[in-house]
Structure formats: structure tokens, C-alpha cells
Backbone atoms as SQL, in Angstrom:
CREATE TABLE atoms (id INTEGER PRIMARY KEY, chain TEXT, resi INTEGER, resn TEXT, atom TEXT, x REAL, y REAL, z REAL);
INSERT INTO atoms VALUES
  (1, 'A', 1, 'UNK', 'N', 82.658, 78.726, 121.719),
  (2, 'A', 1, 'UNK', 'CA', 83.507, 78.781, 122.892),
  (3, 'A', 1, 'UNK', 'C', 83.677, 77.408, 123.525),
  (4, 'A', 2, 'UNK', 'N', 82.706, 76.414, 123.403),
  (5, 'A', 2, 'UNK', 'CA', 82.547, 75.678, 124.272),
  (6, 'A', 2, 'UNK', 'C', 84.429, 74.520, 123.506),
  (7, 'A', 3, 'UNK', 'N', 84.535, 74.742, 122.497),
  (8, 'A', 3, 'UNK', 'CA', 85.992, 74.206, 121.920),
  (9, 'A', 3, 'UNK', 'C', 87.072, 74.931, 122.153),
  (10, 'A', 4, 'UNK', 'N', 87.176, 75.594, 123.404),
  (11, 'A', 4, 'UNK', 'CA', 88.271, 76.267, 123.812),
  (12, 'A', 4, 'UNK', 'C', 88.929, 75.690, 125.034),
  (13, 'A', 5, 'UNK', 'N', 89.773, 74.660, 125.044),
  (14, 'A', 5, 'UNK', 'CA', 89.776, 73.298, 126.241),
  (15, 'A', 5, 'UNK', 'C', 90.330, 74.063, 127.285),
  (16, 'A', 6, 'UNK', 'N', 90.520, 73.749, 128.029),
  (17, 'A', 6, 'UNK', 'CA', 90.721, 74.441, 129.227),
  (18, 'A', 6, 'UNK', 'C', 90.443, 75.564, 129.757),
  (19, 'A', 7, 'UNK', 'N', 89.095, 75.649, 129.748),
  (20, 'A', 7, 'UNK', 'CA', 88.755, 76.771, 130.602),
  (21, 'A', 7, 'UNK', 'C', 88.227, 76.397, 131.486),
  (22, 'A', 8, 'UNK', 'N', 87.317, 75.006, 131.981),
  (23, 'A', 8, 'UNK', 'CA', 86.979, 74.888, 133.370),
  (24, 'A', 8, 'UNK', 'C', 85.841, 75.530, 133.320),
  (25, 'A', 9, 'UNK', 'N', 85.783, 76.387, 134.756),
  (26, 'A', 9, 'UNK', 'CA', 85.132, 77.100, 135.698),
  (27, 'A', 9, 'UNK', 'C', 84.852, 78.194, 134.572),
  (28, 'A', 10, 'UNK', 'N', 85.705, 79.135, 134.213),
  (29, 'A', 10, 'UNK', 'CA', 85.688, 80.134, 133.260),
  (30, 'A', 10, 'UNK', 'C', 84.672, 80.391, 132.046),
  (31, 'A', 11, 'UNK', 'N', 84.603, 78.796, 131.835),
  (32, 'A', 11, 'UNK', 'CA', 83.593, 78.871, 130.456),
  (33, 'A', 11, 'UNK', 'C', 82.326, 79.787, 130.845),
  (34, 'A', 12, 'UNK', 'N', 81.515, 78.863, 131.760),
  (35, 'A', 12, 'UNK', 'CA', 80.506, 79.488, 132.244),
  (36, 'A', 12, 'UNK', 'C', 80.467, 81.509, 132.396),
  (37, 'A', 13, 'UNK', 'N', 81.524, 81.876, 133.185),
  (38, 'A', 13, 'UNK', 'CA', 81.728, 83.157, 132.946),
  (39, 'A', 13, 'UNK', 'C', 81.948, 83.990, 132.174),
  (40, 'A', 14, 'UNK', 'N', 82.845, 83.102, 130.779),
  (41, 'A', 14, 'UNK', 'CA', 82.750, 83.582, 129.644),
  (42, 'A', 14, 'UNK', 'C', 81.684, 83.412, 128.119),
  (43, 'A', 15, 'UNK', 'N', 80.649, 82.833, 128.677),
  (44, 'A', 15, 'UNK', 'CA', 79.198, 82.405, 128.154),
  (45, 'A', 15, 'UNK', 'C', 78.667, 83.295, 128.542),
  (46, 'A', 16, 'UNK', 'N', 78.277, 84.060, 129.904),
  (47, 'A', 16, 'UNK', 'CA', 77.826, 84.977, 130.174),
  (48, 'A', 16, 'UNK', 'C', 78.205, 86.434, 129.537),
  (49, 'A', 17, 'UNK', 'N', 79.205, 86.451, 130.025),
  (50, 'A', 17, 'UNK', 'CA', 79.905, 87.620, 129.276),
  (51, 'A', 17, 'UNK', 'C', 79.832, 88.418, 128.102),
  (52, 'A', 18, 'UNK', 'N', 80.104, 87.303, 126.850),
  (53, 'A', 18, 'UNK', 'CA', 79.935, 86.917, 125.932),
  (54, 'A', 18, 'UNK', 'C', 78.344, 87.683, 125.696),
  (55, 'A', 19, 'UNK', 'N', 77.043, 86.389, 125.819),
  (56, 'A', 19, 'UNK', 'CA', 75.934, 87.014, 125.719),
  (57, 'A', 19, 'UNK', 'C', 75.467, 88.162, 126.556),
  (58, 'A', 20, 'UNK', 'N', 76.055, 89.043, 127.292),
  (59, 'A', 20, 'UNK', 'CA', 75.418, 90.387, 127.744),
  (60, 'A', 20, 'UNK', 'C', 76.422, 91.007, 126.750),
  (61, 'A', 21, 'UNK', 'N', 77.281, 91.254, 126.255),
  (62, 'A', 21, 'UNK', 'CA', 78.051, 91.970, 124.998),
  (63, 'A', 21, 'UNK', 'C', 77.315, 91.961, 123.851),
  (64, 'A', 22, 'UNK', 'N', 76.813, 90.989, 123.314),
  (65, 'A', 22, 'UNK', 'CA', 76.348, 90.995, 122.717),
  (66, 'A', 22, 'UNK', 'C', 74.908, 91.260, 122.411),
  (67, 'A', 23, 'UNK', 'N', 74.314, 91.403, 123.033),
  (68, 'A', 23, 'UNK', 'CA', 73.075, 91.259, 123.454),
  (69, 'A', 23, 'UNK', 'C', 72.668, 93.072, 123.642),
  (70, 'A', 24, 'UNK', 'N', 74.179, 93.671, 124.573),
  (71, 'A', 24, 'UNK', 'CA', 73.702, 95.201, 124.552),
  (72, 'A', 24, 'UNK', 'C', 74.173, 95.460, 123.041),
  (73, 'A', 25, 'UNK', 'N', 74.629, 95.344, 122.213),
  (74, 'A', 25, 'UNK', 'CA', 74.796, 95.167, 120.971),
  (75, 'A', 25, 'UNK', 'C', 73.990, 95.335, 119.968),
  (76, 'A', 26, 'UNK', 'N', 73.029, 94.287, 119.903),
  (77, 'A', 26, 'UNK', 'CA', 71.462, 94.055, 119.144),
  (78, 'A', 26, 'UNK', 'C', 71.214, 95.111, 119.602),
  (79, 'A', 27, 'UNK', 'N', 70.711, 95.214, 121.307),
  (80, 'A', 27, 'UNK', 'CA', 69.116, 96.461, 121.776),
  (81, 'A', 27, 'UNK', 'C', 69.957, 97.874, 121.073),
  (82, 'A', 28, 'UNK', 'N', 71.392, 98.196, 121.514),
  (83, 'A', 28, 'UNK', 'CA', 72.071, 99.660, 121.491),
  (84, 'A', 28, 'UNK', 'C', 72.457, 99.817, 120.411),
  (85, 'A', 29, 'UNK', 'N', 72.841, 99.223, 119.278),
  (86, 'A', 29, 'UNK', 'CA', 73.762, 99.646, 118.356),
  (87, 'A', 29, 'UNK', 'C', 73.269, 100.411, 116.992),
  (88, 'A', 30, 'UNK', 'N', 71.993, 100.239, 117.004),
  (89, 'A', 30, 'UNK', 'CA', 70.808, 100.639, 115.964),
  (90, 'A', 30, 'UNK', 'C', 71.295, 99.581, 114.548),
  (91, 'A', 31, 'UNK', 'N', 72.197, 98.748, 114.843),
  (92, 'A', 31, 'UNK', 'CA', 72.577, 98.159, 113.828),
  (93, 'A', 31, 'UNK', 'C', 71.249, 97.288, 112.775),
  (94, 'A', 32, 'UNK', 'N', 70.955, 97.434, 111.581),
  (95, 'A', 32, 'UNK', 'CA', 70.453, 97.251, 110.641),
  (96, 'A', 32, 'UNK', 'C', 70.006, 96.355, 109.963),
  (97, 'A', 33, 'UNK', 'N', 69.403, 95.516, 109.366),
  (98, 'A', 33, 'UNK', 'CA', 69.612, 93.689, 108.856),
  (99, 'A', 33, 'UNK', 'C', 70.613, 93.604, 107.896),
  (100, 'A', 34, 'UNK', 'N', 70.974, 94.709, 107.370),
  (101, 'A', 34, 'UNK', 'CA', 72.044, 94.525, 106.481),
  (102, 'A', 34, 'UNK', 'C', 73.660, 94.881, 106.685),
  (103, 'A', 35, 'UNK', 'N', 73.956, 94.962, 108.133),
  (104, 'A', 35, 'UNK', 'CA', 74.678, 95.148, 109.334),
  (105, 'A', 35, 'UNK', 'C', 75.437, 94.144, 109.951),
  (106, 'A', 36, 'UNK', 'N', 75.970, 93.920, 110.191),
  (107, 'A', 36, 'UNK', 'CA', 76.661, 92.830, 110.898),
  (108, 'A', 36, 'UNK', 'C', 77.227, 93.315, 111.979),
  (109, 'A', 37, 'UNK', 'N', 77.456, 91.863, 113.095),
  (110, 'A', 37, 'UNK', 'CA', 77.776, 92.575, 114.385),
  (111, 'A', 37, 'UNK', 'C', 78.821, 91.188, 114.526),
  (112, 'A', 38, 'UNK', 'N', 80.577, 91.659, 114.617),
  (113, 'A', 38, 'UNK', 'CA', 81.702, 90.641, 114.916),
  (114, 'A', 38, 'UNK', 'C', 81.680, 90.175, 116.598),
  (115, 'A', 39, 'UNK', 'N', 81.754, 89.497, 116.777),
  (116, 'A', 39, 'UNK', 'CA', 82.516, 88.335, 118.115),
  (117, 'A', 39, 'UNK', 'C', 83.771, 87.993, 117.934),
  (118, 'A', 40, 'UNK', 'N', 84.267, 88.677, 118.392),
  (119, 'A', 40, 'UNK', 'CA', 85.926, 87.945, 118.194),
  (120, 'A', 40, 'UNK', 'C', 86.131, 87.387, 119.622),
  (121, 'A', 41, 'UNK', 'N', 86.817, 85.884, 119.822),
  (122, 'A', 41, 'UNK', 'CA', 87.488, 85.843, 121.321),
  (123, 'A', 41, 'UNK', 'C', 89.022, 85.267, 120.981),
  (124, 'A', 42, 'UNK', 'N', 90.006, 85.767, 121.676),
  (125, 'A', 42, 'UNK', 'CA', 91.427, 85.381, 121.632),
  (126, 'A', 42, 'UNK', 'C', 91.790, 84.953, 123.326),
  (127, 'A', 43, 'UNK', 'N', 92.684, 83.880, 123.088),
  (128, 'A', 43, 'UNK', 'CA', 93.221, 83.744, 124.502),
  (129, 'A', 43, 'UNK', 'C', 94.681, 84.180, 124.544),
  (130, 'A', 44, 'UNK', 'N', 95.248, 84.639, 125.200),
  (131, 'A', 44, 'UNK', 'CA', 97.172, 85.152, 125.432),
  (132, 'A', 44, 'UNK', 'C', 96.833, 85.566, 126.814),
  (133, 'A', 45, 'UNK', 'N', 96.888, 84.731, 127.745),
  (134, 'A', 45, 'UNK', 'CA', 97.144, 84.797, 129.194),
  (135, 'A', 45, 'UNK', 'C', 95.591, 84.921, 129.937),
  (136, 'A', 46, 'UNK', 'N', 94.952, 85.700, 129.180),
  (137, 'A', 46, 'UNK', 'CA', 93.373, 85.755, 129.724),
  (138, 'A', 46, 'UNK', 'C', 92.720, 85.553, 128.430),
  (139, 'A', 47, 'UNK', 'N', 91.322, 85.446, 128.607),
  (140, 'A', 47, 'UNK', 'CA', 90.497, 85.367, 127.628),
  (141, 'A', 47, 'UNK', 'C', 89.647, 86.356, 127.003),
  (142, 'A', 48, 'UNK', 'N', 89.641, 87.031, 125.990),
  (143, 'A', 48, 'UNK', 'CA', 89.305, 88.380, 125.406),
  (144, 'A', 48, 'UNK', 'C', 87.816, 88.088, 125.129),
  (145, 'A', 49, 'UNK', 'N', 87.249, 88.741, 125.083),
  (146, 'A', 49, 'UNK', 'CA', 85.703, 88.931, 124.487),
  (147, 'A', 49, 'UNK', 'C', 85.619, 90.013, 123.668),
  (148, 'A', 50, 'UNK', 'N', 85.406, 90.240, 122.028),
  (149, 'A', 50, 'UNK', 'CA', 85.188, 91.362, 121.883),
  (150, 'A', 50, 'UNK', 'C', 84.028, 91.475, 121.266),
  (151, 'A', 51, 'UNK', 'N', 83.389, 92.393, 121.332),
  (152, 'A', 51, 'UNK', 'CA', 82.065, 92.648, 119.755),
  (153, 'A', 51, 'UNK', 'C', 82.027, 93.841, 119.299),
  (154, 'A', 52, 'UNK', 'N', 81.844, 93.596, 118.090),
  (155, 'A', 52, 'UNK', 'CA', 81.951, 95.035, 117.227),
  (156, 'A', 52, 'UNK', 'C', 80.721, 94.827, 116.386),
  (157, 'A', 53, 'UNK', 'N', 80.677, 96.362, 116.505),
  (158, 'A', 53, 'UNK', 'CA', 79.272, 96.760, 115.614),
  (159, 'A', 53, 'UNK', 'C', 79.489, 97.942, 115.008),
  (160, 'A', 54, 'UNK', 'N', 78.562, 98.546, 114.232),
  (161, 'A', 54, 'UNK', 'CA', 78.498, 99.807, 113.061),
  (162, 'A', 54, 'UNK', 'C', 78.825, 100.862, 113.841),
  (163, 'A', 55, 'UNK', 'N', 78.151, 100.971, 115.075),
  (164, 'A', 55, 'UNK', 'CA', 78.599, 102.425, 116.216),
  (165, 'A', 55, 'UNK', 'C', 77.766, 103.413, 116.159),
  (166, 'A', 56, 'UNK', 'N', 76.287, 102.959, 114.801),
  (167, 'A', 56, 'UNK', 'CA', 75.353, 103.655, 113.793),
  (168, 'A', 56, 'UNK', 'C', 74.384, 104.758, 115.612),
  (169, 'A', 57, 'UNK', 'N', 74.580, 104.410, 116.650),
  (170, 'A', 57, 'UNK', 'CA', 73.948, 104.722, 117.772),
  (171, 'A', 57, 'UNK', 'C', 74.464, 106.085, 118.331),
  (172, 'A', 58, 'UNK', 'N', 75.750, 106.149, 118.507),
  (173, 'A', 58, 'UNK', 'CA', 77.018, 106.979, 118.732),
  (174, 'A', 58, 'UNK', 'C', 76.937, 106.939, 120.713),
  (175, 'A', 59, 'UNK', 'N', 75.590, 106.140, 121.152),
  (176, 'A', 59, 'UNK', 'CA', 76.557, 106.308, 122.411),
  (177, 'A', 59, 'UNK', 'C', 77.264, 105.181, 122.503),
  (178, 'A', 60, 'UNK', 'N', 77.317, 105.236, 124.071),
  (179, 'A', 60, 'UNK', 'CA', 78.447, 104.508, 124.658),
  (180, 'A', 60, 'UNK', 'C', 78.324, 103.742, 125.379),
  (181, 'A', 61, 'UNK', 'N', 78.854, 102.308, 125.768),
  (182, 'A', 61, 'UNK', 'CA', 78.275, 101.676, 126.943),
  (183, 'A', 61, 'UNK', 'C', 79.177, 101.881, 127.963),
  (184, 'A', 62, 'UNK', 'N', 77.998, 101.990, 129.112),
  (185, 'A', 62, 'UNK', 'CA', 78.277, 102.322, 130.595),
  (186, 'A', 62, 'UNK', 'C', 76.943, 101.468, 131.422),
  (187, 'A', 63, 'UNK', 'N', 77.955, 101.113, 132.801),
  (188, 'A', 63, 'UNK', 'CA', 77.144, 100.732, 133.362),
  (189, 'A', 63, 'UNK', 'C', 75.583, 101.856, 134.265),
  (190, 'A', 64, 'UNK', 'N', 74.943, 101.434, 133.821),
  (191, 'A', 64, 'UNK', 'CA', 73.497, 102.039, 134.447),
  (192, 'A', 64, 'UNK', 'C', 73.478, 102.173, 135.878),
  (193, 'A', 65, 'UNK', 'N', 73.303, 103.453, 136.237),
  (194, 'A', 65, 'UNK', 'CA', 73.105, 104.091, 137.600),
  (195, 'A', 65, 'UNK', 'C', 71.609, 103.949, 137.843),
  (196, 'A', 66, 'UNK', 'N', 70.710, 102.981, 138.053),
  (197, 'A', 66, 'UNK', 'CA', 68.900, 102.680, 138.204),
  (198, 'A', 66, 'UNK', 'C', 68.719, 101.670, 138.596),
  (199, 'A', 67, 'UNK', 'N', 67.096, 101.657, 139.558),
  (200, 'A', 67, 'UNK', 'CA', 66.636, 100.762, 139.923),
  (201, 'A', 67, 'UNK', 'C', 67.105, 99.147, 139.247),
  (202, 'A', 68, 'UNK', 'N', 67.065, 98.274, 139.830),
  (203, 'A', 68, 'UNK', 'CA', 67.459, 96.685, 139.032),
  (204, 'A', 68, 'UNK', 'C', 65.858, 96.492, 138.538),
  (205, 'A', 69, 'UNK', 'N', 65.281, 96.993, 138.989),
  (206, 'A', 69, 'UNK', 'CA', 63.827, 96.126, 138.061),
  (207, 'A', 69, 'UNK', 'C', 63.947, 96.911, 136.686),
  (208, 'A', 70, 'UNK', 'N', 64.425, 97.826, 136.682),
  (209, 'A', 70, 'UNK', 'CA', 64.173, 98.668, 135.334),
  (210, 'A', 70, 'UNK', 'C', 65.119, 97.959, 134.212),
  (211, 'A', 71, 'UNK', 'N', 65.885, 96.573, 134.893),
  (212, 'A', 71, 'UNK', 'CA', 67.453, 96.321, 133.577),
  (213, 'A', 71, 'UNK', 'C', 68.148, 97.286, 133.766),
  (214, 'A', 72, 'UNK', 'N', 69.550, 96.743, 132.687),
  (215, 'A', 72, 'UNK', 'CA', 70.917, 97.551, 133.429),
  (216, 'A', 72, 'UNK', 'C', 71.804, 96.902, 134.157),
  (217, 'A', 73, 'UNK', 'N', 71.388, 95.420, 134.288),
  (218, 'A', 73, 'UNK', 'CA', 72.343, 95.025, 134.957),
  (219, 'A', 73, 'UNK', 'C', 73.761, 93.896, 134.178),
  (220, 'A', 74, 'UNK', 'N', 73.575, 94.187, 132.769),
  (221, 'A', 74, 'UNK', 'CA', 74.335, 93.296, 132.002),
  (222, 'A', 74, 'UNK', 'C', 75.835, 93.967, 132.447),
  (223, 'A', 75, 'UNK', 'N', 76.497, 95.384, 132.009),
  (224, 'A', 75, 'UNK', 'CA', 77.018, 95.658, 132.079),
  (225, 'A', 75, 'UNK', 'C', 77.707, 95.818, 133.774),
  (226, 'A', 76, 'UNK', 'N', 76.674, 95.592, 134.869),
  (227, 'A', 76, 'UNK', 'CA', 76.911, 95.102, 135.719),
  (228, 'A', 76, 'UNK', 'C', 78.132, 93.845, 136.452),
  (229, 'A', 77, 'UNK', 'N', 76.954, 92.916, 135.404),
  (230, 'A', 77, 'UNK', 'CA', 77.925, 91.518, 135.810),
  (231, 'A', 77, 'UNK', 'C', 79.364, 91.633, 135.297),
  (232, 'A', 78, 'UNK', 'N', 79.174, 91.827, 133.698),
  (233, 'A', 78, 'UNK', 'CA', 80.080, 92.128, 132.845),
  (234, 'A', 78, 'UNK', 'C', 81.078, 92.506, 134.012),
  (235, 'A', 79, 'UNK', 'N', 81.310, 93.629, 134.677),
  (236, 'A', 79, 'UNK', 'CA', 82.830, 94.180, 135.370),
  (237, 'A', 79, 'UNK', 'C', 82.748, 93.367, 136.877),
  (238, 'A', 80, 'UNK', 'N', 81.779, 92.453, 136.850),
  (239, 'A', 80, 'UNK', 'CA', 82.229, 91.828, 138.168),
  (240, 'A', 80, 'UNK', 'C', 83.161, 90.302, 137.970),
  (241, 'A', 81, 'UNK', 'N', 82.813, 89.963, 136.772),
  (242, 'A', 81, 'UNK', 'CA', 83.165, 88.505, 135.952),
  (243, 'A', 81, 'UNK', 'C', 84.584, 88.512, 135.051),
  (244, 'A', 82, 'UNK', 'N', 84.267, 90.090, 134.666),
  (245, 'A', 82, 'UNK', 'CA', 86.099, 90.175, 133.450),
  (246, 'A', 82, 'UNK', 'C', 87.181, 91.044, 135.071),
  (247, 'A', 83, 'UNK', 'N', 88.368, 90.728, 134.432),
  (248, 'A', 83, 'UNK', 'CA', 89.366, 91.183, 134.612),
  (249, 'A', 83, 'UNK', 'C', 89.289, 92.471, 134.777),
  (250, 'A', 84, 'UNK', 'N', 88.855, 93.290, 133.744),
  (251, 'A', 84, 'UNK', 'CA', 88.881, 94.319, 133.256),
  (252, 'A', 84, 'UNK', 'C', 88.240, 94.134, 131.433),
  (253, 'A', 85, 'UNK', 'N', 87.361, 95.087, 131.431),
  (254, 'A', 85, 'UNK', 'CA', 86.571, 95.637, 130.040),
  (255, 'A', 85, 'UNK', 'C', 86.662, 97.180, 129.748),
  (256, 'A', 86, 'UNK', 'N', 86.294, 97.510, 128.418),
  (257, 'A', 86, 'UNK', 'CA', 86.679, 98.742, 127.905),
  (258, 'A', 86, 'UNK', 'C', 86.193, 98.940, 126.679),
  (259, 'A', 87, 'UNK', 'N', 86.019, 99.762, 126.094),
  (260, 'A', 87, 'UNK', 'CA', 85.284, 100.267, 124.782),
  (261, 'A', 87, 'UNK', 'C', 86.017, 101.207, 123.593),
  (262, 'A', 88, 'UNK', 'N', 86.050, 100.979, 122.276),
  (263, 'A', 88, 'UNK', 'CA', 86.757, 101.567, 121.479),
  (264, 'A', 88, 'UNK', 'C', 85.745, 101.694, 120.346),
  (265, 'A', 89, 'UNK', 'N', 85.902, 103.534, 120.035),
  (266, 'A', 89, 'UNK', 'CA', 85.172, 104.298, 119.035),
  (267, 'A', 89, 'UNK', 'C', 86.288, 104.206, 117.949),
  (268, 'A', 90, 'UNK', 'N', 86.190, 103.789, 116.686),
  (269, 'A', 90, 'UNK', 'CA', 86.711, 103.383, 115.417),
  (270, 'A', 90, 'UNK', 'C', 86.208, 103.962, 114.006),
  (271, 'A', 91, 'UNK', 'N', 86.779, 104.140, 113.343),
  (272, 'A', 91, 'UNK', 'CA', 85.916, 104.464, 111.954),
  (273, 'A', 91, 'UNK', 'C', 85.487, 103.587, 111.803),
  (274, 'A', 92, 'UNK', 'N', 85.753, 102.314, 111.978),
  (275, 'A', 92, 'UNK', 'CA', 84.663, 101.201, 111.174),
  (276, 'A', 92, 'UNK', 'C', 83.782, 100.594, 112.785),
  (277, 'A', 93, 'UNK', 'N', 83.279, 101.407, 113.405),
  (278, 'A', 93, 'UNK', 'CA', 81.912, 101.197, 114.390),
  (279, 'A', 93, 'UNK', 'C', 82.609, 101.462, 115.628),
  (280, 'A', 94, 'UNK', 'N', 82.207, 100.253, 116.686),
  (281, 'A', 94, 'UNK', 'CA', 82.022, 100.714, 117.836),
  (282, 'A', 94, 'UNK', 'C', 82.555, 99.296, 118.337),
  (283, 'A', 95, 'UNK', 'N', 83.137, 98.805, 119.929),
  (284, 'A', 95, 'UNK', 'CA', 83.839, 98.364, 120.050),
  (285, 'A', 95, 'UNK', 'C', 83.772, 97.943, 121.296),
  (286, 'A', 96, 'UNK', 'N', 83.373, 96.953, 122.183),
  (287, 'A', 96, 'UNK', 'CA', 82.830, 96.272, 123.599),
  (288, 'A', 96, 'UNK', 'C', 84.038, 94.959, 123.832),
  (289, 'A', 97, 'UNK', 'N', 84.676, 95.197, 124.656),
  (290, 'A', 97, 'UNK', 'CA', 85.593, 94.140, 125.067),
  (291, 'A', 97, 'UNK', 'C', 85.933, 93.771, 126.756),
  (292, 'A', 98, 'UNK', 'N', 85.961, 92.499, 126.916),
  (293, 'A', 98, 'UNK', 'CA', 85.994, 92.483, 128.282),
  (294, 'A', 98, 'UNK', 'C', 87.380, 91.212, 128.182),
  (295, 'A', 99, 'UNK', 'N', 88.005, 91.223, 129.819),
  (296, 'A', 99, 'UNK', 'CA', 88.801, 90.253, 129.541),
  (297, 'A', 99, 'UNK', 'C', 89.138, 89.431, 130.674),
  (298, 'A', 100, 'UNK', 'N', 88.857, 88.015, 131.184),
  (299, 'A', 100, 'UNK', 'CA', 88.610, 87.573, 132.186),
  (300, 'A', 100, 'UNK', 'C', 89.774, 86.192, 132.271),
  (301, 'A', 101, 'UNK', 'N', 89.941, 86.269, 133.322),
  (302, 'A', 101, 'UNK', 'CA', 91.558, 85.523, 133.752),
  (303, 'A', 101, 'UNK', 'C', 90.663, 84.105, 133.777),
  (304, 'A', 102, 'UNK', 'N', 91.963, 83.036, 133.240),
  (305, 'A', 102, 'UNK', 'CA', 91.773, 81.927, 132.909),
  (306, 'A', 102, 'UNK', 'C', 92.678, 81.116, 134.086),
  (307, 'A', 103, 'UNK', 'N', 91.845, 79.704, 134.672),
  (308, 'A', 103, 'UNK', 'CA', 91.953, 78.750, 135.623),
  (309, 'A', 103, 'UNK', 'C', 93.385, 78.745, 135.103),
  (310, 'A', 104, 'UNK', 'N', 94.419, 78.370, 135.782),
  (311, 'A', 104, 'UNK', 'CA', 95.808, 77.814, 136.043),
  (312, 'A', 104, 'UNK', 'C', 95.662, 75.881, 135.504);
């Protein structure tokens, strides 16, 4: 990411982003060593985050209704930092995307 010029301020938010997607990814996805887990990011007006994984888990991510000491708060930041994020069930896995408006 960090070769994506002009993002400014944004980078930082989309570094974050980025690693809590991914990250609920590894702990949730039951994904496998012989598994792979995609990062895709595209820019067209905002900046996309996506990650995909096997889906081998079958739930879903949502943000956690619990105490903050217990964790739970990735998906937190996540909708305070993107634009808007959203999730897509696929035959080929499972599907975490967020999308956060880029400096002028």
C-alpha cells in the first residue's frame, strides 16, 4: 500500500483497516496451511480493501456486541474508518471488504 501515491492522511487508515481484515481472517476463517487468503485493494474514487478466504468457518463477520476487554473491537474501527464495508458469501469462500474515501 505504502506505493499508492496520494493517499496522505488515508494511508494510515487504510493500514489499519487492511490489518484488522485480515487478521479477523487468520483467527475466523479456519483457513488451512494449504489455504490461501487474497488482499485485493483497488482505487476508483475511494479506496477498496478486500480479503478473501475459503469461508471453510461458514460464519459471518459482524461487529461484536461485548465488553472491550474481551476483543471485538477490529470490526469496530473497521466501520468507523471505511466509508462503508460489507461481506460476500461465494462458492469460492468468503468475502470482507471495506471502502474508505480518499484526501482530495
Amino acid at each position: 500500500m505504502r506505493r499508492l501515491p496520494g493517499l496522505g492522511w488515508a494511508l494510515g487508515d487504510a493500514m489499519l483497516v487492511a490489518s484488522e481484515l485480515v487478521t479477523n481472517a487468520v483467527c475466523h476463517s479456519l483457513c488451512t496451511q494449504d489455504e490461501f487468503l487474497g488482499v485485493r485493494i483497488t482505487r476508483d474514487g475511494r479506496l477498496r480493501i478486500a480479503v478473501h478466504d475459503p469461508g471453510a468457518s461458514g460464519q459471518s463477520a459482524e461487529i461484536a456486541d461485548r465488553p472491550i476487554e474481551l476483543g471485538g473491537m477490529g470490526l469496530k474501527m473497521v466501520e468507523q474508518l471505511a466509508a462503508t464495508w460489507g461481506t460476500e458469501r461465494r462458492d469460492d469462500g468468503y468475502r470482507v471488504w471495506a471502502e474508505l474515501e480518499l484526501p482530495n
